[in-house]
py3Dmol code that shows the C-alpha trace and the ligand (Angstrom):
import py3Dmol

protein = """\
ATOM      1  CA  UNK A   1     111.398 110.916  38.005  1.00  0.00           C
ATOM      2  CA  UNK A   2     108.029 111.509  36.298  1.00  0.00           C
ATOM      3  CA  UNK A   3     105.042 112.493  37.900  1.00  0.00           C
ATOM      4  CA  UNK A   4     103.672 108.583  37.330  1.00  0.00           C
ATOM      5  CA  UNK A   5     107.025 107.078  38.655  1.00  0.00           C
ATOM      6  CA  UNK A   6     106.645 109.188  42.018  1.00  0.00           C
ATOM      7  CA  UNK A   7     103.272 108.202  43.092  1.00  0.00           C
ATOM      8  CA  UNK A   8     104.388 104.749  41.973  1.00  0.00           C
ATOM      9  CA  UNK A   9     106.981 105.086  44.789  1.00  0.00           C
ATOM     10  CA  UNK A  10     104.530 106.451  47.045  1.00  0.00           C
ATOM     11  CA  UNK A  11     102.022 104.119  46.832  1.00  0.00           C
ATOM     12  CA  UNK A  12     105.134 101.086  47.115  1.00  0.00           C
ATOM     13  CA  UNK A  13     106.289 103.253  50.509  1.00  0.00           C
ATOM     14  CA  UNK A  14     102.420 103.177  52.167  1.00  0.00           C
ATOM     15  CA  UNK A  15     101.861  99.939  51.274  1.00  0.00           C
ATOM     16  CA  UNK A  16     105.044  98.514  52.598  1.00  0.00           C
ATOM     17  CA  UNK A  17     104.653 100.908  56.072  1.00  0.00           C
ATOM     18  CA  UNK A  18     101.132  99.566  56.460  1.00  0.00           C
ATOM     19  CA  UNK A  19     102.145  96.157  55.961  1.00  0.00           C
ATOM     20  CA  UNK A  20     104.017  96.832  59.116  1.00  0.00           C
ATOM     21  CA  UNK A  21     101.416  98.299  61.003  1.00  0.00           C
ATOM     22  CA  UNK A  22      99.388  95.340  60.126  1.00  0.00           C
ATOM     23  CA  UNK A  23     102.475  92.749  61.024  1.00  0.00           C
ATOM     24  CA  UNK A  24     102.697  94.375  64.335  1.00  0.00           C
ATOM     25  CA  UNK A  25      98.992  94.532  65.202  1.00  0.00           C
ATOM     26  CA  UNK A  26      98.549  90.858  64.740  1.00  0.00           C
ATOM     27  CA  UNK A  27     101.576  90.228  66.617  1.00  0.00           C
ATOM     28  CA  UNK A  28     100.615  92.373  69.650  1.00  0.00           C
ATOM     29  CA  UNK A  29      97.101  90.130  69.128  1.00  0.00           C
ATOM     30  CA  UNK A  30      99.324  87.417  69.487  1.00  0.00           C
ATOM     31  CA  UNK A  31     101.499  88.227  72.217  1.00  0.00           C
ATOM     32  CA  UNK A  32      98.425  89.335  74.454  1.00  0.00           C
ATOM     33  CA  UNK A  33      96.078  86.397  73.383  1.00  0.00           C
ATOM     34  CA  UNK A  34      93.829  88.018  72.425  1.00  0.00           C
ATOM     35  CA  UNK A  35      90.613  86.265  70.450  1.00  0.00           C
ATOM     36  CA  UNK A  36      89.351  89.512  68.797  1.00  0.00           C
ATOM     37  CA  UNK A  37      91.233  91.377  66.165  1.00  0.00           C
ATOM     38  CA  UNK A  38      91.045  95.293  66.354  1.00  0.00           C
ATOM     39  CA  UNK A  39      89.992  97.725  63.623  1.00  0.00           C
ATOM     40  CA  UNK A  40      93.188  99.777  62.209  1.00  0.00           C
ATOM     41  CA  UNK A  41      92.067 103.259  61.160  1.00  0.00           C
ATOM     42  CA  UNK A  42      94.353 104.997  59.557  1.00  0.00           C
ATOM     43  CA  UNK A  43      94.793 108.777  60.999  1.00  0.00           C
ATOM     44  CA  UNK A  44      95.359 111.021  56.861  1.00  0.00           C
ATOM     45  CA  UNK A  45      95.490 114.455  58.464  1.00  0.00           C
ATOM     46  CA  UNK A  46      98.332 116.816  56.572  1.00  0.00           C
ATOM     47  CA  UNK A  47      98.236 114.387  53.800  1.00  0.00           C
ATOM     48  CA  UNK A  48      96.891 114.612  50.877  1.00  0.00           C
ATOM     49  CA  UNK A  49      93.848 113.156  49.334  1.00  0.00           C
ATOM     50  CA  UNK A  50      95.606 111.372  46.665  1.00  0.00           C
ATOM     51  CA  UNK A  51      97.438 109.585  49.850  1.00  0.00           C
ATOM     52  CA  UNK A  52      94.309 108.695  51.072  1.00  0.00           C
ATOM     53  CA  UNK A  53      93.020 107.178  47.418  1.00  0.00           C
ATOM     54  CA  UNK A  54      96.267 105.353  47.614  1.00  0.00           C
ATOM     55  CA  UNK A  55      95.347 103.640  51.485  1.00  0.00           C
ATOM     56  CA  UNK A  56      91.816 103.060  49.785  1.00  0.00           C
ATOM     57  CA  UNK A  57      93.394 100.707  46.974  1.00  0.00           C
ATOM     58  CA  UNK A  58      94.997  98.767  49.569  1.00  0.00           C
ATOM     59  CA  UNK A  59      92.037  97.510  51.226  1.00  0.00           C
ATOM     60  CA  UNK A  60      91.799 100.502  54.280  1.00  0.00           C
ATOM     61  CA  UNK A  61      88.214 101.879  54.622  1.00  0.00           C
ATOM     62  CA  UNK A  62      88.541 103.281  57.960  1.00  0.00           C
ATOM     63  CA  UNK A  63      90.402 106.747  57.830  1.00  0.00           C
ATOM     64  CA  UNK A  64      90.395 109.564  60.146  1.00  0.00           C
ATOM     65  CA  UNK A  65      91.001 113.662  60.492  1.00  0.00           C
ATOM     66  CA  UNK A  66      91.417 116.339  63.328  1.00  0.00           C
ATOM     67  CA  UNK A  67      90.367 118.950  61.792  1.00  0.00           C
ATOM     68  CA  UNK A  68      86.484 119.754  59.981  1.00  0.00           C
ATOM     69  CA  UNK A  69      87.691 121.771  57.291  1.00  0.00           C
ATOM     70  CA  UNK A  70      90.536 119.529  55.990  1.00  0.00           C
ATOM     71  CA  UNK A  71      88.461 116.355  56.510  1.00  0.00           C
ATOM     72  CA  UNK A  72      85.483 117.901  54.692  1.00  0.00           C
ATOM     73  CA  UNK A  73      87.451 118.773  51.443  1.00  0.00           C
ATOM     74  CA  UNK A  74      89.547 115.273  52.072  1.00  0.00           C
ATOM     75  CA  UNK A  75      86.042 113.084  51.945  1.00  0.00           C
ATOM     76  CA  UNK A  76      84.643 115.164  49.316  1.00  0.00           C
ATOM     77  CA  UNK A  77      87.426 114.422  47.051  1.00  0.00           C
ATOM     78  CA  UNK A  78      87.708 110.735  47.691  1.00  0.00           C
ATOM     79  CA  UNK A  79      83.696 110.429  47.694  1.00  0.00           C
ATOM     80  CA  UNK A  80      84.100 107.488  45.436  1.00  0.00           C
ATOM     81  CA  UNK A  81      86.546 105.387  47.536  1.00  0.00           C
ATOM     82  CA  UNK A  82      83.744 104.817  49.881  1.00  0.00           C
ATOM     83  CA  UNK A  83      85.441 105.411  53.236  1.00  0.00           C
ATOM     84  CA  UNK A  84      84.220 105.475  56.724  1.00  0.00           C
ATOM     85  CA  UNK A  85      85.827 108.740  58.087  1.00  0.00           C
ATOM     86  CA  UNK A  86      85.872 109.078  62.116  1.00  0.00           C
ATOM     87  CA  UNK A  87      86.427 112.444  63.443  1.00  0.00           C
ATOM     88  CA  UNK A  88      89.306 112.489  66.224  1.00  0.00           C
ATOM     89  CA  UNK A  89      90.238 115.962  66.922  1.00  0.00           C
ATOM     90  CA  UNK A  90      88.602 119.086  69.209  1.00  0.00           C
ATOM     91  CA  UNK A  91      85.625 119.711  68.069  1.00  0.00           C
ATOM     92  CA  UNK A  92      83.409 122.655  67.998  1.00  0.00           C
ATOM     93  CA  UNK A  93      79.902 122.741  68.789  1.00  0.00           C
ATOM     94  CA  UNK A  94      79.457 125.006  65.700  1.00  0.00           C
ATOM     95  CA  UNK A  95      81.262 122.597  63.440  1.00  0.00           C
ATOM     96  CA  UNK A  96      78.565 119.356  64.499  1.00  0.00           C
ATOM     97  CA  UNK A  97      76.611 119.887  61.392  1.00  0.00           C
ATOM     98  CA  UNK A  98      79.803 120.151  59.150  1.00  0.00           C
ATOM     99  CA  UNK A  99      81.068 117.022  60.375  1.00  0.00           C
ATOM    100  CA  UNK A 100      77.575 114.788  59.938  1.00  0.00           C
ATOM    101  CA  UNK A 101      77.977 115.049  56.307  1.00  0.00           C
ATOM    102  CA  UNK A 102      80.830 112.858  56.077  1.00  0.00           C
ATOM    103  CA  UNK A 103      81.857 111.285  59.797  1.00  0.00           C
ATOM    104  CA  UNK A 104      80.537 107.735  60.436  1.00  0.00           C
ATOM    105  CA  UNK A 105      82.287 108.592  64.048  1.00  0.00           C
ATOM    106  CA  UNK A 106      83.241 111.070  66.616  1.00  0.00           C
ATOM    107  CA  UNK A 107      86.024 109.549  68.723  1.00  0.00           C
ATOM    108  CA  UNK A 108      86.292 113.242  70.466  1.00  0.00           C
ATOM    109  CA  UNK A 109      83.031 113.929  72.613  1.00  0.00           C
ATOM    110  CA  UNK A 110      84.297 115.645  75.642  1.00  0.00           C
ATOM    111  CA  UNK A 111      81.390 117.376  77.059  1.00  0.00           C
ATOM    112  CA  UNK A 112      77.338 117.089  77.006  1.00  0.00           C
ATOM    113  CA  UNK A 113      76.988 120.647  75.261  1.00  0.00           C
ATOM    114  CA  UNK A 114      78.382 118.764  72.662  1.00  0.00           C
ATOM    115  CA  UNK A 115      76.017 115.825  72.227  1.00  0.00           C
ATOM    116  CA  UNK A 116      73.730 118.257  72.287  1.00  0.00           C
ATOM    117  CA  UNK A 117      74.782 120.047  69.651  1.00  0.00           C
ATOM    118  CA  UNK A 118      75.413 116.840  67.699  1.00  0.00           C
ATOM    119  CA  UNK A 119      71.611 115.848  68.348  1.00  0.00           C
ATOM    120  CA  UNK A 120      70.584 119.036  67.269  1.00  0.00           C
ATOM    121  CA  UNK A 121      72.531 118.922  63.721  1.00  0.00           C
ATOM    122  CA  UNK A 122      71.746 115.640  63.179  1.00  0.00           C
ATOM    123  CA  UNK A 123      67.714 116.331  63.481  1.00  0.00           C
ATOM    124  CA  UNK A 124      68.428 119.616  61.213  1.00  0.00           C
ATOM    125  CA  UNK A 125      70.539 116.813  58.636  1.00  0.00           C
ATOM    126  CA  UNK A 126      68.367 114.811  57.974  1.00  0.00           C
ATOM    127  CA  UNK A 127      65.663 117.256  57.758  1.00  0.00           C
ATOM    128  CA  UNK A 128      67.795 118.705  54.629  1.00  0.00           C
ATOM    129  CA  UNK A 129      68.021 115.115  53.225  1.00  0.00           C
ATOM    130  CA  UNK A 130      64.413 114.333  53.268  1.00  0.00           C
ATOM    131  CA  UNK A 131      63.528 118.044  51.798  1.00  0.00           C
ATOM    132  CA  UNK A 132      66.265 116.991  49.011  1.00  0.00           C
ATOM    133  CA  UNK A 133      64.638 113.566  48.491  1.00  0.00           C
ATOM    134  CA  UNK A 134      67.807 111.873  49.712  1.00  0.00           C
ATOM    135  CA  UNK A 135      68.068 108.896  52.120  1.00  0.00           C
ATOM    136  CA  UNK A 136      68.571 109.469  55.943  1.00  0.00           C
ATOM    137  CA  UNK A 137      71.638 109.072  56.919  1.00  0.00           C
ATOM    138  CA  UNK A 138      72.781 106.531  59.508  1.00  0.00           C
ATOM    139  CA  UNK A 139      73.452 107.328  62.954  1.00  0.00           C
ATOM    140  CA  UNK A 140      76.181 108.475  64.280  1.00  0.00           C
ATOM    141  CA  UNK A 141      78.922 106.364  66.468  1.00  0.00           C
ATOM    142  CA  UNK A 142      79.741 108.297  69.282  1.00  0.00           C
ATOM    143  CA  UNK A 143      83.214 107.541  70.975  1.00  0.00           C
ATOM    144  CA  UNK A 144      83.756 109.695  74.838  1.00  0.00           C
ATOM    145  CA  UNK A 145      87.541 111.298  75.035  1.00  0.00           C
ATOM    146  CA  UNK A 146      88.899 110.418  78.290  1.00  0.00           C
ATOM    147  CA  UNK A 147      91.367 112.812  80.260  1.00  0.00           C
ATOM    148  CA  UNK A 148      93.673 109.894  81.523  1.00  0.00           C
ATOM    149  CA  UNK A 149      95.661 112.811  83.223  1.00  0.00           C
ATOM    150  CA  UNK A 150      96.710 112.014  86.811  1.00  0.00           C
ATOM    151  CA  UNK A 151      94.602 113.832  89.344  1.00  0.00           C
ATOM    152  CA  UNK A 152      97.205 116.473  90.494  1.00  0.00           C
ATOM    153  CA  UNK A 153      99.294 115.626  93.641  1.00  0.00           C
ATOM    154  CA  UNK A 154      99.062 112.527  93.217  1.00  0.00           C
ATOM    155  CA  UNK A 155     102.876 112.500  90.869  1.00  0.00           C
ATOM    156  CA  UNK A 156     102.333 111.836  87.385  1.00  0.00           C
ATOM    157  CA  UNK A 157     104.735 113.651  85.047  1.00  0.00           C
ATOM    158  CA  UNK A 158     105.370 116.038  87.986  1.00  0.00           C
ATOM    159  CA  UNK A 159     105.515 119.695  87.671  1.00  0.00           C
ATOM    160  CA  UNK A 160     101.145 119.438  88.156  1.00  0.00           C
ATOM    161  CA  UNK A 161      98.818 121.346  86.975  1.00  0.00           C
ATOM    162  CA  UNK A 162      99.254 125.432  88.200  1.00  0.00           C
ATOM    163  CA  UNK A 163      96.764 127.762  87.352  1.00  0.00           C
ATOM    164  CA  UNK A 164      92.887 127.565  87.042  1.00  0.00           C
ATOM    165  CA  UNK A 165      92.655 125.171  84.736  1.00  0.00           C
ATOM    166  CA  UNK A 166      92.712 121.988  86.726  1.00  0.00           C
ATOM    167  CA  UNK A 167      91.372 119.030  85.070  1.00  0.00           C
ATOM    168  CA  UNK A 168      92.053 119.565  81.755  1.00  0.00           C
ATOM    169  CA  UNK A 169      94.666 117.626  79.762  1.00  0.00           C
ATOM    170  CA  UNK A 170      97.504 119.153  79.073  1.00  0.00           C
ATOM    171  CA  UNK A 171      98.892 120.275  75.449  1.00  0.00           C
ATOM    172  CA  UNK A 172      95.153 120.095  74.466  1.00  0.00           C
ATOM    173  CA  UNK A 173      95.101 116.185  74.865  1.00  0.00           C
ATOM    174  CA  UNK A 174      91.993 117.062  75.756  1.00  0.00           C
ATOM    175  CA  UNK A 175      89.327 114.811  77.213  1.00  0.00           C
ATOM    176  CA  UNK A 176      86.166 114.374  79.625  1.00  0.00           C
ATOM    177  CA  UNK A 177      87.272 113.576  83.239  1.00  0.00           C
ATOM    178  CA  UNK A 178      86.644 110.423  84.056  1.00  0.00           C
ATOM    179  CA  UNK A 179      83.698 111.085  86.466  1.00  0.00           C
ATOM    180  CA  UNK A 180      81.753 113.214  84.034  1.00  0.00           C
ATOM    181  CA  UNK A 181      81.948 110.319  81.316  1.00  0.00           C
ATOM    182  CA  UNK A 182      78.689 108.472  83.176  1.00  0.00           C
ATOM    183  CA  UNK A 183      76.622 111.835  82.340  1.00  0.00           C
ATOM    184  CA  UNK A 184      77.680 112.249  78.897  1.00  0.00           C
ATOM    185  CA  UNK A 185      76.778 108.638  77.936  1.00  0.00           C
ATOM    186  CA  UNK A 186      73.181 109.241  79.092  1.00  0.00           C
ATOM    187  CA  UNK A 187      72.920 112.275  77.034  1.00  0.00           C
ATOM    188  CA  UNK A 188      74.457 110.557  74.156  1.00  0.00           C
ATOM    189  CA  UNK A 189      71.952 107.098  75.074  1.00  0.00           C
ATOM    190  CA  UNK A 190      69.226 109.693  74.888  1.00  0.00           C
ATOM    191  CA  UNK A 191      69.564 111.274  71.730  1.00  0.00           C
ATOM    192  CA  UNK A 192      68.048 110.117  68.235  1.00  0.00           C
ATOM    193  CA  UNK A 193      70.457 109.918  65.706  1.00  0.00           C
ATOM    194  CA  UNK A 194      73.897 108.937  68.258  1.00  0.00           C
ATOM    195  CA  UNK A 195      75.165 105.731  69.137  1.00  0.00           C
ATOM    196  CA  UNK A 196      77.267 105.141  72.046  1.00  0.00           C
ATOM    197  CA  UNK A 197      80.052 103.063  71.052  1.00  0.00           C
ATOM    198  CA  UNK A 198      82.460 103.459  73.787  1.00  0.00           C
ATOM    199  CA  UNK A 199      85.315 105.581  75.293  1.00  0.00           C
ATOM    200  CA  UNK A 200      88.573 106.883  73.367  1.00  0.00           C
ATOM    201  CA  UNK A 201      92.460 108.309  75.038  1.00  0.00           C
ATOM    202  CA  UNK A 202      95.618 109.823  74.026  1.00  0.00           C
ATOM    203  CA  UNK A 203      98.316 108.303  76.182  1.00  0.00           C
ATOM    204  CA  UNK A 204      99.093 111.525  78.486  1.00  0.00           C
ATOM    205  CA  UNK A 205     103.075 112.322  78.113  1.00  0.00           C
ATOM    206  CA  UNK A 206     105.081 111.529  80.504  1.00  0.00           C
ATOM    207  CA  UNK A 207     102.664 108.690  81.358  1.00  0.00           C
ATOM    208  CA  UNK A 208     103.925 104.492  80.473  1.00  0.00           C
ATOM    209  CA  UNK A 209     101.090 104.043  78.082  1.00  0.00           C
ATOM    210  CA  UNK A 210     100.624 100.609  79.658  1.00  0.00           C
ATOM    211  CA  UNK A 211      99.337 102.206  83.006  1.00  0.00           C
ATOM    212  CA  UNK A 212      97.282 104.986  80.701  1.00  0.00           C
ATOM    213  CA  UNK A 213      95.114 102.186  78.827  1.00  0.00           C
ATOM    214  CA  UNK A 214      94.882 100.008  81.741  1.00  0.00           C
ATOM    215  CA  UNK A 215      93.198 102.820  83.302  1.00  0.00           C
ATOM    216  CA  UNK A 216      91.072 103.223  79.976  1.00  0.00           C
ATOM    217  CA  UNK A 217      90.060  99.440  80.053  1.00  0.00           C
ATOM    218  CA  UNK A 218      88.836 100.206  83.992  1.00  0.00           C
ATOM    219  CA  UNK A 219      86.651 102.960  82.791  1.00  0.00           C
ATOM    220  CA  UNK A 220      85.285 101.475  79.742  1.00  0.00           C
ATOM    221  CA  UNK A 221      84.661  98.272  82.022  1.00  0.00           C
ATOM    222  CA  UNK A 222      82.390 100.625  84.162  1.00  0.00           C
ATOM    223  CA  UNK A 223      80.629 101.730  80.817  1.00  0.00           C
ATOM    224  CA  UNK A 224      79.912  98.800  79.669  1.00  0.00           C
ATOM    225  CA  UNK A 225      78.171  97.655  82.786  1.00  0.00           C
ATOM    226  CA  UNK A 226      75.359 100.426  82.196  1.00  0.00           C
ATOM    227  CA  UNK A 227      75.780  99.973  78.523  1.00  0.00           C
ATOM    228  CA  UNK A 228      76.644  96.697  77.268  1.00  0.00           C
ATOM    229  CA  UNK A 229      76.818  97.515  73.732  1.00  0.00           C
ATOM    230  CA  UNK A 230      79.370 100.342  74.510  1.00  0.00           C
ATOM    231  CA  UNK A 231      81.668  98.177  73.861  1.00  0.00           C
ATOM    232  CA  UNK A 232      84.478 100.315  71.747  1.00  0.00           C
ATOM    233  CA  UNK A 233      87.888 101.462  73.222  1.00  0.00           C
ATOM    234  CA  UNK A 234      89.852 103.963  70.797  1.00  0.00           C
ATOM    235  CA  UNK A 235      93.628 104.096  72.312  1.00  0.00           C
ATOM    236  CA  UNK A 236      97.152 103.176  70.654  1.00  0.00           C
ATOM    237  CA  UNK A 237      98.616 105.143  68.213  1.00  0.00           C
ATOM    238  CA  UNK A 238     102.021 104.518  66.362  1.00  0.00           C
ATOM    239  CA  UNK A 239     103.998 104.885  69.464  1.00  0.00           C
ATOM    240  CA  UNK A 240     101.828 103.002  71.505  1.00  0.00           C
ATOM    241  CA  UNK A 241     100.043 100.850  69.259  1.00  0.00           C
ATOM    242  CA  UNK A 242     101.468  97.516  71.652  1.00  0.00           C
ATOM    243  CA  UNK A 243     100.622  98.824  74.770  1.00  0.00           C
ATOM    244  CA  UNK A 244      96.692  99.393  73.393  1.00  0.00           C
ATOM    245  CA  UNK A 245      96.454  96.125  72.154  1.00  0.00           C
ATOM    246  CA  UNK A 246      97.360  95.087  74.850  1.00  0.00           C
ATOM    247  CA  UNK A 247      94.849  96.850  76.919  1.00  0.00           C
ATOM    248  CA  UNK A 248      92.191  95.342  74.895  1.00  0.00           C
ATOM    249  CA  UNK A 249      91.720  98.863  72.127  1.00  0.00           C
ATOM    250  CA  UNK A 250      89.041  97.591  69.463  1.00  0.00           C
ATOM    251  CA  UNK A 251      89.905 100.303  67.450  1.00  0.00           C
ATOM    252  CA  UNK A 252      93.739 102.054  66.914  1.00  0.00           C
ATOM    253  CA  UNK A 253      94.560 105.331  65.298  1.00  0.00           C
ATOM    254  CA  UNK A 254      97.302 105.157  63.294  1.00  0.00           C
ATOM    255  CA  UNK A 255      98.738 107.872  61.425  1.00  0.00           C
ATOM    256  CA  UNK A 256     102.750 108.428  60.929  1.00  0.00           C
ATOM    257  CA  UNK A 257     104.116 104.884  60.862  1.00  0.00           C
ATOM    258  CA  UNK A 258     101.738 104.309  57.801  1.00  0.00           C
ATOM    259  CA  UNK A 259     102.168 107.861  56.106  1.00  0.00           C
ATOM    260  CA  UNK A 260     105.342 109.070  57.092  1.00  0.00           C
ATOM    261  CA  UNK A 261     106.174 112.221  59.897  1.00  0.00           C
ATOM    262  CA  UNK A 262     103.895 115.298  59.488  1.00  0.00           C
ATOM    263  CA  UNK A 263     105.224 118.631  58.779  1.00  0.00           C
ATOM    264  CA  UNK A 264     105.642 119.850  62.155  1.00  0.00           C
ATOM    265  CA  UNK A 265     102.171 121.746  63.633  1.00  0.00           C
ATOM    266  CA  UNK A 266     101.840 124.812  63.086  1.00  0.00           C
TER     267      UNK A 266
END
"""
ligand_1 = """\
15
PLP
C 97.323 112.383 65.019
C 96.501 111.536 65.878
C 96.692 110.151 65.924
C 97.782 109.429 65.143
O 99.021 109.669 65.735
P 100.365 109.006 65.162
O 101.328 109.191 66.285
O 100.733 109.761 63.949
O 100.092 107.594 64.884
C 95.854 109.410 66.729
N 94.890 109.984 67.465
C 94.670 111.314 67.462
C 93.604 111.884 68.295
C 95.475 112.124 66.666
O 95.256 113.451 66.668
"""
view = py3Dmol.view(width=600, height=400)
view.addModel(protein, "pdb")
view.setStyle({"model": 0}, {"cartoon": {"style": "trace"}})
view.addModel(ligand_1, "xyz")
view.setStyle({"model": 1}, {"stick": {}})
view.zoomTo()
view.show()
């Protein structure tokens, strides 16, 4: 096979896997009645940009990455393709600035020292941009990670939570609790440059995803009573993709049932 033939067949493979994705989204629409259709982003992390040109020729223009430095050299190679890249892993408040220049959204803010820091490089971006005699660029959507773990003692996936680390998700699922999600929505309301568009989950293991988004759709329900443009709920991802429909997710991350398994993590 030439080099031309194989990304032929690779570009045949991800369009016929997202065509799946895309059957089974509007079917779960379907199923739950649904009126609204939700936005598929596509989850590229360990592949390569040339996969990501491929999704951008077949209509995707929401893509995301878990990781600053591989999403940085990802978007700076597919700068043409004109993609809206949301940032969906850990982040580090030293890394903010990093990922303004190319994330239209963070679908990982987990604590307020972080939308502070976010405030912070977005002020010092745009700074840079008017000193360079470039545009400003626009705000930034701003999605809070939930910790859907259950509190401990109360079952779950059993075993709970030894240690001193209570509260956080395990397997760094990661995630705000669900109380502290009211402060770090104010912080986010109150700083120039962020948008609050809503709450974002991982499914914890051991958890039916149905009962881990319905418990999303409660807290985003409380959200949006303060905030009734924070509208957005990030859940479902290939596994669960049904069950976050479902639950009423507006937007799904999607990565190995459109690209194929990743090499295992490292
Ligand atoms: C990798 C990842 C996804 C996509 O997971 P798949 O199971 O490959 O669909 C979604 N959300 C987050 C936060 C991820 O890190």
């Amino acid at each position: 096979m030439t080099e031309n033939e194989a990304d032929t067949v690779r570009a045949e493979q991800i369009g016929r896997r997202l065509g799946e994705v895309r059957q089974r989204i509007t079917d779960s629409v379907r199923a739950s009645r649904r009126e609204d259709q939700p936005e598929l982003i596509v989850v590229t992390k360990y592949f390569p940009a040339d996969d990501v040109r491929i999704l951008a020729g077949l209509g995707v223009v929401d893509v995301a990455e878990n990781r600053d430095q591989e999403a940085a050299a990802k978007a700076a190679e597919t700068a043409d393709c004109h993609l809206r890249w949301h940032f969906v892993g850990q982040l580090q408040r030293n890394k903010a600035r990093s990922v303004l220049r190319y994330a239209s959204a963070v679908h990982s803010i987990d604590r307020v020292s972080l939308v502070t820091a976010l405030g912070k490089a977005m002020d010092a971006e745009q700074e840079s941009r008017s000193g360079h005699g470039i545009g400003t660029r626009p705000d930034l959507l701003c999605y809070i990670q939930v910790n859907l773990d259950e509190p401990s003692g109360r079952g779950g996936d059993g075993g709970g939570a030894e240690g001193g680390d209570a509260g956080r998700g395990k397997a760094g699922r990661g995630g705000a609790d669900p109380q502290a999600v009211s402060g770090i929505a104010q912080r986010i309301m109150e700083t120039d440059g962020l948008i609050l568009a809503g709450v974002m989950a991982v499914a914890p293991r051991g958890m039916q995803p149905e009962r881990a988004f319905g418990r999303l759709a409660g807290i985003s329900g409380e959200l949006v009573r303060d905030y009734p443009a924070a509208t957005g709920i990030s859940a479902g991802m290939s596994a669960d993709l049904e069950a976050a429909v479902g639950a009423g997710a507006t937007h799904l991350r999607i990565g190995s049932d459109v690209l194929g398994v990743r090499p295992a993590l490292g």
